[in-house]
KOLVEX-20992 format. One record per residue: residue number from 0; z, x, y of N, C-alpha, C in turn. Coordinates in steps of 0.001 Angstrom, whole numbers, plus 500000, padded with zeros to 6 digits. Atoms other than C-alpha are relative to their C-alpha. Layout:
<nodes>
NODE resi n_z n_x n_y ca_z ca_x ca_y c_z c_x c_y
NODE NUM Z X Y Z X Y Z X Y;
...
</nodes>
This chain:
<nodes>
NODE resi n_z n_x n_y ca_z ca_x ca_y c_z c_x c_y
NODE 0 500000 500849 498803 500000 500000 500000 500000 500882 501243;
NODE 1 500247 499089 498616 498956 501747 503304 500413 499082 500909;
NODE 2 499542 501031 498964 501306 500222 505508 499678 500744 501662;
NODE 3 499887 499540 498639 500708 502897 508296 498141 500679 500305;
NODE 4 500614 499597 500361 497393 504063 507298 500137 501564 500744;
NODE 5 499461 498741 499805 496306 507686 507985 500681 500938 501339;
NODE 6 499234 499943 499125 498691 509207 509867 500523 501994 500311;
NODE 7 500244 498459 499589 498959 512957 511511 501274 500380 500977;
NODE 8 498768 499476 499191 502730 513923 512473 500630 501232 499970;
NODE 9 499988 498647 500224 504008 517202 512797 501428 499975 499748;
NODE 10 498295 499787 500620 507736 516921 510516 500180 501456 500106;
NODE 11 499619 499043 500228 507787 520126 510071 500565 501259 501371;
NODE 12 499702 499323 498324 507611 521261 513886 501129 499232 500648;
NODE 13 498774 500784 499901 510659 518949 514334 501061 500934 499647;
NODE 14 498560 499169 500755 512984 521230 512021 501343 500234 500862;
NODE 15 498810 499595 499392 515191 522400 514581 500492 498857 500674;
NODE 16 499103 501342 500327 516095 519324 515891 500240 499566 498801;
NODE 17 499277 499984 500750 516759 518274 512688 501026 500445 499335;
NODE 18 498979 498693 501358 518628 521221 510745 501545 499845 501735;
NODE 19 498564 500270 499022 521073 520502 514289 500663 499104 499795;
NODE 20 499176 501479 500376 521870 516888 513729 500140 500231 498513;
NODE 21 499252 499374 501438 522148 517912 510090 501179 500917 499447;
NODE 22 498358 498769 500039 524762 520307 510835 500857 499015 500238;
NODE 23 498837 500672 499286 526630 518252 512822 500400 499113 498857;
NODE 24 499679 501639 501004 526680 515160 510108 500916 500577 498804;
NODE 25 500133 499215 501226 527029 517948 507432 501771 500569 500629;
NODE 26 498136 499463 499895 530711 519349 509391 500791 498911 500144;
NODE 27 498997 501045 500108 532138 516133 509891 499977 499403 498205;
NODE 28 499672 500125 501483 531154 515487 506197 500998 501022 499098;
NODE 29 499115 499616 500372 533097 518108 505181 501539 500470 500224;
NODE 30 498582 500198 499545 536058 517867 507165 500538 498722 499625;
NODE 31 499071 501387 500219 536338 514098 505724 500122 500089 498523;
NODE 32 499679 499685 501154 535924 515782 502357 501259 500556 499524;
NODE 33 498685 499276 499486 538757 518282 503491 500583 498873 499641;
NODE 34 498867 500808 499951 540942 515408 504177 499909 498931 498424;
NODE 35 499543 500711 500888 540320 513278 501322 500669 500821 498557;
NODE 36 499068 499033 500965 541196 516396 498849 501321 500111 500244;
NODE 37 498874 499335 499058 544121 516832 501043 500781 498199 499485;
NODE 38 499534 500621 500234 544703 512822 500382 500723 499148 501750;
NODE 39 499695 500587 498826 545169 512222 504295 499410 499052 500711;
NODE 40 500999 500439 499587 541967 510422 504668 500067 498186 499654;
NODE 41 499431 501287 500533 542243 506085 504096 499107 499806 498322;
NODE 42 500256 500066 501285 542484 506241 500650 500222 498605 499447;
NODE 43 500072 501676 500955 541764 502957 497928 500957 500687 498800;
NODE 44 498825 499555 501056 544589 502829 495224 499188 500588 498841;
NODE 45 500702 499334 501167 542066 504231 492942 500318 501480 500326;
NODE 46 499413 498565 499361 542851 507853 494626 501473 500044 499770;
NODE 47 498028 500218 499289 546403 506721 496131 500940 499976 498913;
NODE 48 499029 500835 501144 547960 504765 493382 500558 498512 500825;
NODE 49 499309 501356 499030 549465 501441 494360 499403 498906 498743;
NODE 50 500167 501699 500603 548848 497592 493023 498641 499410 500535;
NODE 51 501000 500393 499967 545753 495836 493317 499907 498491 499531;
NODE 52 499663 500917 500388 546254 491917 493380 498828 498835 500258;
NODE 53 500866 501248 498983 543710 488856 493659 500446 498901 498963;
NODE 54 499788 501571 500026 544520 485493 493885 499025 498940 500126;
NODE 55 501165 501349 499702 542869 481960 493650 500832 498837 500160;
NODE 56 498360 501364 498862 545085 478986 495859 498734 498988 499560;
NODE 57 500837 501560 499881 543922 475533 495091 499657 499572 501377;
NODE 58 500344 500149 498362 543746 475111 498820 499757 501528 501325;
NODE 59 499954 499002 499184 542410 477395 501658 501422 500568 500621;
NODE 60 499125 499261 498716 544909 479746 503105 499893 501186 500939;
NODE 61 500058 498582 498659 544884 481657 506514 500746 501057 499458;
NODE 62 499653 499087 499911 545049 484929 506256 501764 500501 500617;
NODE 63 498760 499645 498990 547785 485175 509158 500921 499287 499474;
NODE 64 499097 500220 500463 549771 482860 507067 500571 500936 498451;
NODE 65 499624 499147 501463 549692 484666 503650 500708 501762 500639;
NODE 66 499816 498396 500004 550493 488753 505582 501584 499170 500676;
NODE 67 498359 500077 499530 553863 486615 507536 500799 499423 498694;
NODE 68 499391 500152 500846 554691 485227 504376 500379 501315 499132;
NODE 69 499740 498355 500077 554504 488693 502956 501245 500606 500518;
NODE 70 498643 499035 499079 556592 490334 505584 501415 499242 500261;
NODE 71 498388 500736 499836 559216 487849 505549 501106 500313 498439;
NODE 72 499303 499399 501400 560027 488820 501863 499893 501199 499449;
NODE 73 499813 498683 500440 560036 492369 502408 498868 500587 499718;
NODE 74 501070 499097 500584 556771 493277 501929 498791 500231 501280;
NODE 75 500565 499976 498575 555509 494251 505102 498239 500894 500057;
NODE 76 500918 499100 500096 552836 497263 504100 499041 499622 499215;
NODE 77 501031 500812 500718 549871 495085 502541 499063 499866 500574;
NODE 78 501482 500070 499043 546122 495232 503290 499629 498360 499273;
NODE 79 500280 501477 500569 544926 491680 502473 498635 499634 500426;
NODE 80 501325 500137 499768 541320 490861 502216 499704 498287 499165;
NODE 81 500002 501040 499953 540315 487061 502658 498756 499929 498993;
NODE 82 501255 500519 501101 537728 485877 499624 499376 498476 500464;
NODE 83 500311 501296 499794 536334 482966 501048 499448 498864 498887;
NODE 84 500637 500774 501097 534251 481497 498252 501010 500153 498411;
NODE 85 499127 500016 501267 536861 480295 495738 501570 499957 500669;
NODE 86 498699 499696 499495 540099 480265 498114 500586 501174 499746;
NODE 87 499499 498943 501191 540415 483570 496971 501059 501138 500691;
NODE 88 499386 498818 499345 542860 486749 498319 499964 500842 499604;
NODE 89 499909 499100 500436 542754 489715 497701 501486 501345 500551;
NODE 90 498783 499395 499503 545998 492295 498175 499973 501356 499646;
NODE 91 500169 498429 500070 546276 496024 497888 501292 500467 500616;
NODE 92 499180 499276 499512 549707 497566 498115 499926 501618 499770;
NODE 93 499870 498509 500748 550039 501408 498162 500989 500571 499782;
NODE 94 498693 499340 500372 552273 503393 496620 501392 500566 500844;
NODE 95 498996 499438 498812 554145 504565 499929 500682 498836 500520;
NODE 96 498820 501655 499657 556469 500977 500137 501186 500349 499002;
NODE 97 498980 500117 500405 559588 500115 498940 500485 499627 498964;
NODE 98 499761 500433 501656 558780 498789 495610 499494 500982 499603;
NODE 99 500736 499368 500962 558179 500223 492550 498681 499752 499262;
NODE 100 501397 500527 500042 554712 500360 491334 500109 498658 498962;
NODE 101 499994 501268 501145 555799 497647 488074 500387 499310 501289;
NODE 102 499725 501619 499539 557405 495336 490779 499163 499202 500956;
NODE 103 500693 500255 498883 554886 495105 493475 499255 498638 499987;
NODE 104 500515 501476 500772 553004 492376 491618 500801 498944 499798;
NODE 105 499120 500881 500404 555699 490397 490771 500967 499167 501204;
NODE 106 500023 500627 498247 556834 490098 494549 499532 499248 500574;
NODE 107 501121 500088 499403 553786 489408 495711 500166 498288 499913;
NODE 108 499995 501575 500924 553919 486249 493231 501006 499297 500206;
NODE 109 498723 500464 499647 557108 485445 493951 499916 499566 501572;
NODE 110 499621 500374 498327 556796 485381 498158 499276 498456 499678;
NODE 111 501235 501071 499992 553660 483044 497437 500506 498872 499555;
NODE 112 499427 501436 500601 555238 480835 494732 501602 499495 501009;
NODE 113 498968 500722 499366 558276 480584 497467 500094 499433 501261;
NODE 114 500463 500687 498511 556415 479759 500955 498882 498912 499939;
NODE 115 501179 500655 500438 553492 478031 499216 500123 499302 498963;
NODE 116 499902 500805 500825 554829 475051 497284 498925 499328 499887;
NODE 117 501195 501418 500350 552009 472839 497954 498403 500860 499912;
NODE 118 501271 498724 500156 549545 475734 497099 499908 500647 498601;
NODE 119 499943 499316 501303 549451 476421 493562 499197 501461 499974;
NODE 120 500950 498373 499937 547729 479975 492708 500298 500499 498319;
NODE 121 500159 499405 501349 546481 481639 489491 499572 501346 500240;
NODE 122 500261 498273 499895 546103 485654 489089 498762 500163 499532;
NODE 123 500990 499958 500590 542831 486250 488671 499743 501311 499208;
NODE 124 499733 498631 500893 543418 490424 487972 500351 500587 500749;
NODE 125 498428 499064 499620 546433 492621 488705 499770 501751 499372;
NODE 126 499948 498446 500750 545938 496792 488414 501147 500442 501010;
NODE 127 498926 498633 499648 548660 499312 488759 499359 501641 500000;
NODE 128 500531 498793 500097 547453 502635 489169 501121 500711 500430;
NODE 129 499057 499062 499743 550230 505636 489074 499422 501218 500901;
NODE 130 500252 499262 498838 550198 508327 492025 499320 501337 499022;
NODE 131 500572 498523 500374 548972 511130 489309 498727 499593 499297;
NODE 132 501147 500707 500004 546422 509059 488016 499145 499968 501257;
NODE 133 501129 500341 498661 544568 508354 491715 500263 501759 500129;
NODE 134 500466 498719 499806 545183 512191 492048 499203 500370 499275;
NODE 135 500358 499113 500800 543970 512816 489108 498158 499707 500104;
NODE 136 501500 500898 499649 540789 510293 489898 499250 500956 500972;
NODE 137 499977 499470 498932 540747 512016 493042 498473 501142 500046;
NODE 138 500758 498693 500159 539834 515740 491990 498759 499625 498930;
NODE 139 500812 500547 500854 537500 514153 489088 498981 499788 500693;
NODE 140 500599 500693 499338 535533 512492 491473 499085 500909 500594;
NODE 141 500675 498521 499683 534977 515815 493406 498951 500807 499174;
NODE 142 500498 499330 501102 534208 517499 490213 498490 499286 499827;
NODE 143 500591 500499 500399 531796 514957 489416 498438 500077 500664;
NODE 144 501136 499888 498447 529740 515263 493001 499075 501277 499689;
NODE 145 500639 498806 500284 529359 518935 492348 499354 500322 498649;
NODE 146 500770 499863 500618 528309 519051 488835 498220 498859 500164;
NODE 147 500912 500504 499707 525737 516323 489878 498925 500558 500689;
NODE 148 500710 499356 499185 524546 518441 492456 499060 501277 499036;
NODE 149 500907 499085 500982 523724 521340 490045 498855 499878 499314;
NODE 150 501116 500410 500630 522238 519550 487993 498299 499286 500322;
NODE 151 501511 500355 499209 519526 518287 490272 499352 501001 500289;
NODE 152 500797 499169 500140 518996 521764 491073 499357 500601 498588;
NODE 153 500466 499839 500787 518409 522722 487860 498667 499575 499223;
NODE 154 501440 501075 500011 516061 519825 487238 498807 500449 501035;
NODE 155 501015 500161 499469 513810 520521 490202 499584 501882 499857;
NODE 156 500350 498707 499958 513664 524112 489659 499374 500276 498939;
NODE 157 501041 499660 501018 512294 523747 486037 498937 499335 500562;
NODE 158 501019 500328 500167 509812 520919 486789 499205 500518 501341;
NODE 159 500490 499200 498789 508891 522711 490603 499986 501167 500167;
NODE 160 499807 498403 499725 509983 526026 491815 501455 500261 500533;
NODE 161 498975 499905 499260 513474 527381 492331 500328 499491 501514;
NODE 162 500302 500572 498911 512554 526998 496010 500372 498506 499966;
NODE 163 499992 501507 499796 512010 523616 495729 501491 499296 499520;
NODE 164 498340 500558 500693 515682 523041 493509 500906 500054 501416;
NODE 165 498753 499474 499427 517620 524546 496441 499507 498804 501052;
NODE 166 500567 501010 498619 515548 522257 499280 500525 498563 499775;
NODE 167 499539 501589 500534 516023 519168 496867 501805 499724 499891;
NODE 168 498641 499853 500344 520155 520179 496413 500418 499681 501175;
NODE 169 499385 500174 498786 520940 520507 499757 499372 499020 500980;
NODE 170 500585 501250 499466 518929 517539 501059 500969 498828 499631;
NODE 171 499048 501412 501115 521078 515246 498323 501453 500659 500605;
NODE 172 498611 499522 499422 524557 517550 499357 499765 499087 501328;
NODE 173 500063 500221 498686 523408 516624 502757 500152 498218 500242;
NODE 174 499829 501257 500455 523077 512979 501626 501542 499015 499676;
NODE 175 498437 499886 500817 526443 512938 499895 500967 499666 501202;
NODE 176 499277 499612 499062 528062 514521 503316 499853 498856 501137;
NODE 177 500183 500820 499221 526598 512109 505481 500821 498490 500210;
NODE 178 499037 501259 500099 528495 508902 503774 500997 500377 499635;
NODE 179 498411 499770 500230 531546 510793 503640 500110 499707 501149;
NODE 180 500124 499619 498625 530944 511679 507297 500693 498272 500743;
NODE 181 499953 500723 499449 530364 508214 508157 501506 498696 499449;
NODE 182 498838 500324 500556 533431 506606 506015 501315 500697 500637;
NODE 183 498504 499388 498952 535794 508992 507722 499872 499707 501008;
NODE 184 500158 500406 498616 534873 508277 510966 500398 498485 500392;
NODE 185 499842 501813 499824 534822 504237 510734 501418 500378 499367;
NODE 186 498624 500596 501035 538228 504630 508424 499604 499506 499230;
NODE 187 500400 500829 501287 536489 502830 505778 500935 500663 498459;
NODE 188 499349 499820 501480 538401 502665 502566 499288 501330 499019;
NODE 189 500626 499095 500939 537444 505809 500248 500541 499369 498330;
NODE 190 499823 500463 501267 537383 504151 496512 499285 499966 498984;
NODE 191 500983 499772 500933 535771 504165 493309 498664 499371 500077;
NODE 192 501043 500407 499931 533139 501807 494472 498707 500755 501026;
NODE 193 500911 499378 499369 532052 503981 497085 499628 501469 499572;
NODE 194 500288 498799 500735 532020 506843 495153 498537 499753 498626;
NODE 195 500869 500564 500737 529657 505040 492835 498639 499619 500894;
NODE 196 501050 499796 499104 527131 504332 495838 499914 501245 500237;
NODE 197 500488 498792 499968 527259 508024 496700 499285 500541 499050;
NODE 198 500387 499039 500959 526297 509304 493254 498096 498921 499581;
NODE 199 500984 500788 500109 523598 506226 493265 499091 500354 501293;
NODE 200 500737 499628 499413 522129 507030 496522 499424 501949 499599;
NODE 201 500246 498815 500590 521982 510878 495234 498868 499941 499436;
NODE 202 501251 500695 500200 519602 509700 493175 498918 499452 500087;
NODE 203 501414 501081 499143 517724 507450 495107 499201 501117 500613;
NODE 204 500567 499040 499841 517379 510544 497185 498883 501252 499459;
NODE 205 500813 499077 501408 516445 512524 494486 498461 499485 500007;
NODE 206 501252 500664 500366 513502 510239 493656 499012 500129 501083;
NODE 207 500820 500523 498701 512105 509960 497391 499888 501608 499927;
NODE 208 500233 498395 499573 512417 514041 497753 499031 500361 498359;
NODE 209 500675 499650 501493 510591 514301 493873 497878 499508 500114;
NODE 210 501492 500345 499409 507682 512466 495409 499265 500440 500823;
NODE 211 499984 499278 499558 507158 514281 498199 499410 501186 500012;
NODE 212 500025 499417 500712 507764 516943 496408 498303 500525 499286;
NODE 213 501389 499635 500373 504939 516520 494304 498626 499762 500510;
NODE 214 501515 500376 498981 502269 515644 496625 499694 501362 501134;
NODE 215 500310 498738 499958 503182 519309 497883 499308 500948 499402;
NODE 216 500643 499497 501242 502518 520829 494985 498742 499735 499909;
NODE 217 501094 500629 500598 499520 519023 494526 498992 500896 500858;
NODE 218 500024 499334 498514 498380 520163 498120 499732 501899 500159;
NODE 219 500135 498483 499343 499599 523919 498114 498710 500324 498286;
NODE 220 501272 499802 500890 497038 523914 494953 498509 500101 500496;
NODE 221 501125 500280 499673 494047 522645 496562 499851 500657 501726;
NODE 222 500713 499470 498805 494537 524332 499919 500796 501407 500254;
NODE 223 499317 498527 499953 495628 528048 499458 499784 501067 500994;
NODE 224 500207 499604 499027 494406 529144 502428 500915 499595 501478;
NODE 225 499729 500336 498765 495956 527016 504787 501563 500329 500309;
NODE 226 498302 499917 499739 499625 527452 506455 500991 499222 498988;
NODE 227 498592 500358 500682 502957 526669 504734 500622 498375 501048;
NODE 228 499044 501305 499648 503623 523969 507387 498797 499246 500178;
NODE 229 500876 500706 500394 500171 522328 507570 500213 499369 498443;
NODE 230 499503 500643 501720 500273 521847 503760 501145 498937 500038;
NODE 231 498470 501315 500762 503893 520042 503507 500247 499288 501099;
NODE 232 499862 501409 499334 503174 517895 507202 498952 499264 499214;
NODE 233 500922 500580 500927 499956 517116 505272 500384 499027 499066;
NODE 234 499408 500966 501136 501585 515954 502227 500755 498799 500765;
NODE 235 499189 501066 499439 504280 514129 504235 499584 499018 500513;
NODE 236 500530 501585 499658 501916 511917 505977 499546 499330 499180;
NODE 237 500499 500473 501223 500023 511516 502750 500387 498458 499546;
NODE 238 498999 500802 500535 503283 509647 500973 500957 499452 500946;
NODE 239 498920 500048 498573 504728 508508 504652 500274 497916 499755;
NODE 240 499528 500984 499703 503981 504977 503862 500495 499509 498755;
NODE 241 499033 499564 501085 504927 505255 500361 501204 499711 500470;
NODE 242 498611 499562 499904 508144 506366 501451 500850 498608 500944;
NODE 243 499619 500736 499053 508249 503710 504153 500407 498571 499384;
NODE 244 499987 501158 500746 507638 500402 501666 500983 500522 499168;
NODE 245 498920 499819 501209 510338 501897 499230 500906 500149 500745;
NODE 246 498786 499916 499041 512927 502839 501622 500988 498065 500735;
NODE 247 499789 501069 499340 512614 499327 503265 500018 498833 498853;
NODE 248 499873 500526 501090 512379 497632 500121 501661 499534 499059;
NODE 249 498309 500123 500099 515997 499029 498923 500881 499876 500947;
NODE 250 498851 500144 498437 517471 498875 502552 499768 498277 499831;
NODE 251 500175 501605 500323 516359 494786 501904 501231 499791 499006;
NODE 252 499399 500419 500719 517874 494350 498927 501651 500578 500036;
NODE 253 498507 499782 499817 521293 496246 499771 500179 499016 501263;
NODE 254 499386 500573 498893 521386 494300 503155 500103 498350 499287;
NODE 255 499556 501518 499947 521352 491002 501364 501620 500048 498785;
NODE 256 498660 499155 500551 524053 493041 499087 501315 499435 500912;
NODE 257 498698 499886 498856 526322 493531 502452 499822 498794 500944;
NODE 258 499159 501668 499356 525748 490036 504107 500477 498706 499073;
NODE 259 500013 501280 500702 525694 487546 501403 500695 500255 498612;
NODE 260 499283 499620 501373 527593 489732 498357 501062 499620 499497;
NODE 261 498397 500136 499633 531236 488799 499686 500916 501729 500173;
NODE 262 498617 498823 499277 534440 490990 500578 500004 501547 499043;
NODE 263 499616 499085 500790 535057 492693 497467 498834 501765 499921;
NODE 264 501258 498873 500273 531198 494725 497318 499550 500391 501506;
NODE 265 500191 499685 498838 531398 494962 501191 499772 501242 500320;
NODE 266 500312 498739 499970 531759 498515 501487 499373 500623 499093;
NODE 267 500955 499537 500950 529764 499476 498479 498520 500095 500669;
NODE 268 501272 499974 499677 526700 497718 500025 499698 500582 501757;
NODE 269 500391 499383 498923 526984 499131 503430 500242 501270 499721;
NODE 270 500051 498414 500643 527539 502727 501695 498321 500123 499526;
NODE 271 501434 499937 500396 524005 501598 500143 499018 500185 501344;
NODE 272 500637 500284 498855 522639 500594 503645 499860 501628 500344;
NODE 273 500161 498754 499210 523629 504018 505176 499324 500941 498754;
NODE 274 500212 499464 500652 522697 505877 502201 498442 500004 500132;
NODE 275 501286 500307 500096 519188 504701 501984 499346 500881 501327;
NODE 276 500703 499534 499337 518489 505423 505455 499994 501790 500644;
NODE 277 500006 498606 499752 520210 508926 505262 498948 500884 498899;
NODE 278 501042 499393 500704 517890 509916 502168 498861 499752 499958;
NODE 279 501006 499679 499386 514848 509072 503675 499576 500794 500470;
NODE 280 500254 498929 498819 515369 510751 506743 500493 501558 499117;
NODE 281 500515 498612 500381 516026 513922 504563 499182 500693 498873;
NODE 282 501715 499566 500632 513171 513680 502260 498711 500999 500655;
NODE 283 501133 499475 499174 510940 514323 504971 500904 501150 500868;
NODE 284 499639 498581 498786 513491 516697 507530 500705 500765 499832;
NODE 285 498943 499018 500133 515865 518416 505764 499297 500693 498306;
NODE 286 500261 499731 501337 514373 518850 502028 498447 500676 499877;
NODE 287 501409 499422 499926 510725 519860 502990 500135 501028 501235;
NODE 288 500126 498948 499149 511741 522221 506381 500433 501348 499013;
NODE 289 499238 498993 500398 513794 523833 504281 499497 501178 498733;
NODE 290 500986 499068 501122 511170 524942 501082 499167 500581 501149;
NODE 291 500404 498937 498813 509138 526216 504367 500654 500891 500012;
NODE 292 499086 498275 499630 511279 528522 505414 500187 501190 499143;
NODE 293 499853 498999 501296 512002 529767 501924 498380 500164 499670;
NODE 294 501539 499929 500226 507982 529763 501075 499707 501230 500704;
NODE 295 500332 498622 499075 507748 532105 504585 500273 500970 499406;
NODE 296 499293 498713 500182 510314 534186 503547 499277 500702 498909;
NODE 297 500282 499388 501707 508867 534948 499782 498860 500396 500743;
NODE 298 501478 499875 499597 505093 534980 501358 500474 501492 500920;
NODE 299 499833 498712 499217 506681 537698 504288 500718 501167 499181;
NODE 300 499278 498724 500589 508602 539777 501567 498508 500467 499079;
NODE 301 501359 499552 500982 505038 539585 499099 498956 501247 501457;
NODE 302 500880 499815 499108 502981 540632 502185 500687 502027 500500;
NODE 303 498755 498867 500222 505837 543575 503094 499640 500947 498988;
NODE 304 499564 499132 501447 505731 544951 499466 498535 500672 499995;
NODE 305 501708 499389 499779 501319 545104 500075 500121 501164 500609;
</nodes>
């Protein structure tokens, strides 16, 4: 589908604006990495530890009534997320309160069944998670990022060229860093669901930089004469609208994700949203400047050695 038809932009003469705003995204990503190793960052009881409670009331209840009913029976430190479809609540204590992690649940149930007689309520599902457990989730999680990462280089370096592994690694790192970046900054909850969009946009990335990719390849074959950055803006306009109908395709289907999904997949699908449009944008400005540069370098050390 030639949504833009042919099209003659010069990505590659961009780089330095890019590889700047890529820094920048790339140090706040790892200062919100910092902090979440560190455990200072707003952690989900999947990290933390804490209780994890949702409810279903035969009748709507306000929010602002269910957090004073709360705090009137001692339980003041509760995030509470309203489920609309189904009367539903959702509750999240963390481990840093005054109960113990077994009683937290049992409170909870108790304030409700004692301010909310004419409100029946059924548990729909109750987790406990212990504080060495969400640590232990924690560093796992980490672990998990970085062997992922390897392994993509590894992958693009057999079916491409080393070159190309390291361009495709640190395009997806850069990917990674970006929805940490932007999760620390908003405060957004850090939890297993968004850790599950990171390792899914990784991917996605992956796929959009693999295409690319090979339409380089294809390219520095058939035109061995010409420059290193002709060749890979070449390609890039090539697969530009490609890139454009697929990008906008999954940015569709996550945005009807994050308006119409409900509470619970809220931050998942706006982790998708940003994700999408951060591994686009480094298909084309961070994952293809960057095999340039390395291409020069090898081409100016071959040339050198003549």
């Amino acid at each position: 589908m030639e949504l833009l038809g042919k099209t003659n932009i010069d990505f590659i003469g961009k780089r330095n604006i890019s590889f700047v705003l890529s820094s920048i995204i790339a140090i706040i990503g790892i200062i919100g990495i910092i902090q979440i190793a560190r455990g200072d960052a707003n952690m989900g009881i999947d990290f933390s530890g804490g209780t994890s409670l949702q409810l279903k009331f035969a009748k709507p209840l306000p929010i602002a009534d269910a957090r004073a009913a709360l705090h009137k029976n001692g339980i003041a430190k509760a995030d509470l997320q309203e489920i609309k479809e189904g009367n539903k609540l959702l509750i999240k204590i963390d481990k840093n309160t005054s109960l113990s992690l077994g009683k937290a649940s049992v409170a909870v149930q108790t304030a409700f069944t004692k301010e909310f007689t004419d409100n029946a309520f059924t548990v729909e599902s109750s987790t406990e998670i212990g504080p060495s457990i969400g640590d232990k989730l924690r560093k796992d999680t980490l672990v998990a990022v970085v062997i992922s990462l390897l392994g993509i280089i590894l992958y693009i370096a057999w079916r491409f060229d080393f070159k190309f592994g390291i361009g495709a690694t640190l395009a997806t790192l850069h990917d990674c860093l970006a929805m940490f970046a932007v999760f620390y900054v908003m405060n957004k909850e850090i939890n297993l669901l968004f850790v599950t969009a990171v390792l899914t946009i990784a991917g996605y990335s992956l796929t959009d930089t693999v295409v690319v990719f090979d339409r380089i390849r294809e390219n520095l074959h058939k035109n061995l004469k010409s420059s290193m950055p002709n060749i890979f803006n070449l390609s890039i306009n090539e697969v530009l609208s490609r890139t454009i109908v697929t990008s906008f395709t999954v940015f569709l289907a996550s945005a009807s994700l994050f308006f119409f999904g409900g509470e619970v997949i809220h931050d998942f699908s706006f982790a998708l949203l940003i994700g999408v449009l951060v591994g686009t944008y480094s298909s084309v400005f961070v994952a293809s400047p960057i095999v340039v540069i390395l291409e020069n370098r090898a081409l100016a050390k071959q040339g050198a050695k003549a």
